[in-house]
C-alpha positions as CSV (number, residue, x, y, z in Angstrom):
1,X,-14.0,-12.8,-4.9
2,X,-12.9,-9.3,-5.7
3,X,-10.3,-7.4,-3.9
4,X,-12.9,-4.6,-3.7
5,X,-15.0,-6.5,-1.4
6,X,-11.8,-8.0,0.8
7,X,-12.6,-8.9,4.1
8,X,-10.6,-11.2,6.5
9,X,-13.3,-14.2,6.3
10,X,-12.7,-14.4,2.8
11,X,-8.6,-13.1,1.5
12,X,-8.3,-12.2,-2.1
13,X,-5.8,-14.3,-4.1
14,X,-3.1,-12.1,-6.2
15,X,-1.0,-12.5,-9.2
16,X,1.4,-10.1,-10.3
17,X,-1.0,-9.5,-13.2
18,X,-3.9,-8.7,-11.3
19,X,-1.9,-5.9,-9.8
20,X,-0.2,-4.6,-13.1
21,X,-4.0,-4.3,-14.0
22,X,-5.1,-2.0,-11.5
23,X,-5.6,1.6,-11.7
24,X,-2.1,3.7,-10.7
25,X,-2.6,7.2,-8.9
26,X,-0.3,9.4,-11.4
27,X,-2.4,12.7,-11.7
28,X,-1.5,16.1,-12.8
29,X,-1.1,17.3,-9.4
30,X,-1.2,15.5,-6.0
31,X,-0.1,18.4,-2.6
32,X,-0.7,17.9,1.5
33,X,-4.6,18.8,0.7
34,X,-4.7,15.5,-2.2
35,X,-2.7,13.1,0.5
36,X,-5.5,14.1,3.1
37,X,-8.3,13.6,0.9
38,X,-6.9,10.5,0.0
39,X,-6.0,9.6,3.8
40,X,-9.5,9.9,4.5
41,X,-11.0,8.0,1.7
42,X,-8.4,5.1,2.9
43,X,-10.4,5.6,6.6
44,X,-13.3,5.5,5.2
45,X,-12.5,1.7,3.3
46,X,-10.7,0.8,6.4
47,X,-14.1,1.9,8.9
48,X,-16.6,0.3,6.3
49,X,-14.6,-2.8,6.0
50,X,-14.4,-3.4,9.5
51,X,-10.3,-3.3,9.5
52,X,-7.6,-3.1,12.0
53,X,-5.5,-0.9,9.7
54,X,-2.8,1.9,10.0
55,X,-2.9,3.9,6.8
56,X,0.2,6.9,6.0
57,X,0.9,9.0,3.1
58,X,4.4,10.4,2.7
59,X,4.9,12.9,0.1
60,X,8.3,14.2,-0.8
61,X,9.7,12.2,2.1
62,X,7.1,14.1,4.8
63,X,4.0,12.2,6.6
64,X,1.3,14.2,5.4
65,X,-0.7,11.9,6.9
66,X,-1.5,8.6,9.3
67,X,-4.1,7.3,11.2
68,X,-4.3,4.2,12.9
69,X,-7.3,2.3,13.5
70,X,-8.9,-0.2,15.9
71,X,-5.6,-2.1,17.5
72,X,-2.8,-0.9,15.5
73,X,0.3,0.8,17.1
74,X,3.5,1.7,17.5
75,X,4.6,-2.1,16.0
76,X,2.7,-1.1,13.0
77,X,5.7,1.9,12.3
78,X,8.3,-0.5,10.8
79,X,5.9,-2.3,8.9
80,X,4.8,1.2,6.9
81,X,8.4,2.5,6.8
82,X,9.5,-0.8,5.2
83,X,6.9,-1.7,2.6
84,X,6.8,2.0,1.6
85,X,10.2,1.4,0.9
86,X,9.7,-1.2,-1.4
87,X,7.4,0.9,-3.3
88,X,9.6,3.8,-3.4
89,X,12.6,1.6,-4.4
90,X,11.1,-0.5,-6.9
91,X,9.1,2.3,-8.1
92,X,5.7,-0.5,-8.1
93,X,3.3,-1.8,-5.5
94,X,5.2,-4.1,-2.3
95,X,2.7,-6.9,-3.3
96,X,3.8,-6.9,-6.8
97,X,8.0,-6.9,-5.9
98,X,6.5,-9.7,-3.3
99,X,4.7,-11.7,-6.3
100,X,7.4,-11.2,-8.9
101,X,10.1,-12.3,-6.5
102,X,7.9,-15.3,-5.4
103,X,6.6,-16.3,-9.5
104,X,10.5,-15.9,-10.2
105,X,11.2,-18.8,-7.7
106,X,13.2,-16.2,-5.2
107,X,11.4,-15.0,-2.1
108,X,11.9,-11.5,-1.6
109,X,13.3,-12.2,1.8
110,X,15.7,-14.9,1.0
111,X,17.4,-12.1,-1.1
112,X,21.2,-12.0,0.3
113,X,22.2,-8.2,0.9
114,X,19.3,-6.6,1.0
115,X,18.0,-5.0,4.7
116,X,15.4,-6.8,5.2
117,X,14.1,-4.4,8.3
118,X,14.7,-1.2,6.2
119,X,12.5,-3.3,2.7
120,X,10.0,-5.3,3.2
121,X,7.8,-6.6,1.0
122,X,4.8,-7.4,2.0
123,X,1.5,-6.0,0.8
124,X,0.3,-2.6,1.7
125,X,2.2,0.3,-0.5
126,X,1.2,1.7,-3.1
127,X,3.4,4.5,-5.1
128,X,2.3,7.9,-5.6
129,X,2.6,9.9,-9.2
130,X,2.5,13.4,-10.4
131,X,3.2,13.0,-14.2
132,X,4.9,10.3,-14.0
133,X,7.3,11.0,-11.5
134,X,7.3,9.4,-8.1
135,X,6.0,11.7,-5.3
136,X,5.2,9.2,-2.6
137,X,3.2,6.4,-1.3
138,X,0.1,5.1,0.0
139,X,0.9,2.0,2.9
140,X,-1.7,0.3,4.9
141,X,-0.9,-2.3,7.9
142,X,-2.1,-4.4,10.0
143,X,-4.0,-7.0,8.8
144,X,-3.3,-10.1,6.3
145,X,-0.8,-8.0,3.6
146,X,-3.2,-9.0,0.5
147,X,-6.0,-7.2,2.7
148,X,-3.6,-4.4,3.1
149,X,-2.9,-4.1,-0.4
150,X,-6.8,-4.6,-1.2
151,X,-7.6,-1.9,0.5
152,X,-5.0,0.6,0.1
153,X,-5.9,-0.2,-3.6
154,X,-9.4,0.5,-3.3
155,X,-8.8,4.2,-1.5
156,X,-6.7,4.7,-4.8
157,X,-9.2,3.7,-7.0
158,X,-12.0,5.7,-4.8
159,X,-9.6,8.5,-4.8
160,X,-9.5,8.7,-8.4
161,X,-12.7,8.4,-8.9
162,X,-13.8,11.4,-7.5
């Protein structure tokens, strides 16, 4: 199955190359006005999919934007702050930290002094580029994280798209 058509009766299997292969937002230009546009093509996965998801976009350290959809909450908060800062620390996707860690033999969160409230990797973030340089991320919760991921993926690749 393709992550593009991830739903939760059917959860798309990852390997750290499947992610390396997908298309990375790292444009010319990205401001508040790109984060919303992409914001609402994330919605607009999220509503045709059928998802209980939260979706922000932080740019320069600001949420430009967040909406949270069908039962996500406040409990959804830590989830987004943490696996956008796996993204923004690792400079890559939290699924991919998450795989590499797990194909290495090391869990992320058997990892000895790391914070595991303040990082978590789980599935869901995606980092932001202008020319190279990390602006921000892209983090979805509250479903399955490889759903997460599928779908804050797919925004990205709608996004870029257009």
């Amino acid at each position: 199955m393709s992550a593009a058509a991830a739903s939760r009766d059917e959860l798309p299997v990852y390997t750290a190359a499947d992610i390396e292969s997908e298309p990375v937002l790292d444009v010319a230009r990205f401001d508040n006005d790109a984060a919303v546009d992409l914001g609402l093509t994330a919605v607009e996965v999220i509503d045709e999919r059928g998802l209980n998801l939260a979706v922000r976009i932080v740019l320069h350290g600001d949420v430009v934007f967040q909406a949270k959809l069908g039962t996500t909450g406040p409990g959804n908060d830590p989830w987004l702050a943490g696996k956008a800062a796996v993204a923004e620390e690792f400079g890559e996707p939290s699924l991919l930290v998450k795989l590499r860690h797990l194909e290495a033999g090391t869990p992320f969160e058997r990892l000895e002094g790391v914070d595991h409230d303040t990082l978590r990797a789980h599935g869901g973030a995606i980092p932001l580029r202008v020319r190279g340089e990390l602006v921000g991320t892209i983090t979805m919760s509250g479903e399955p994280d490889v759903l997460d991921h599928a779908t804050a993926a797919e925004a990205v690749r709608r996004y870029l798209e257009r």
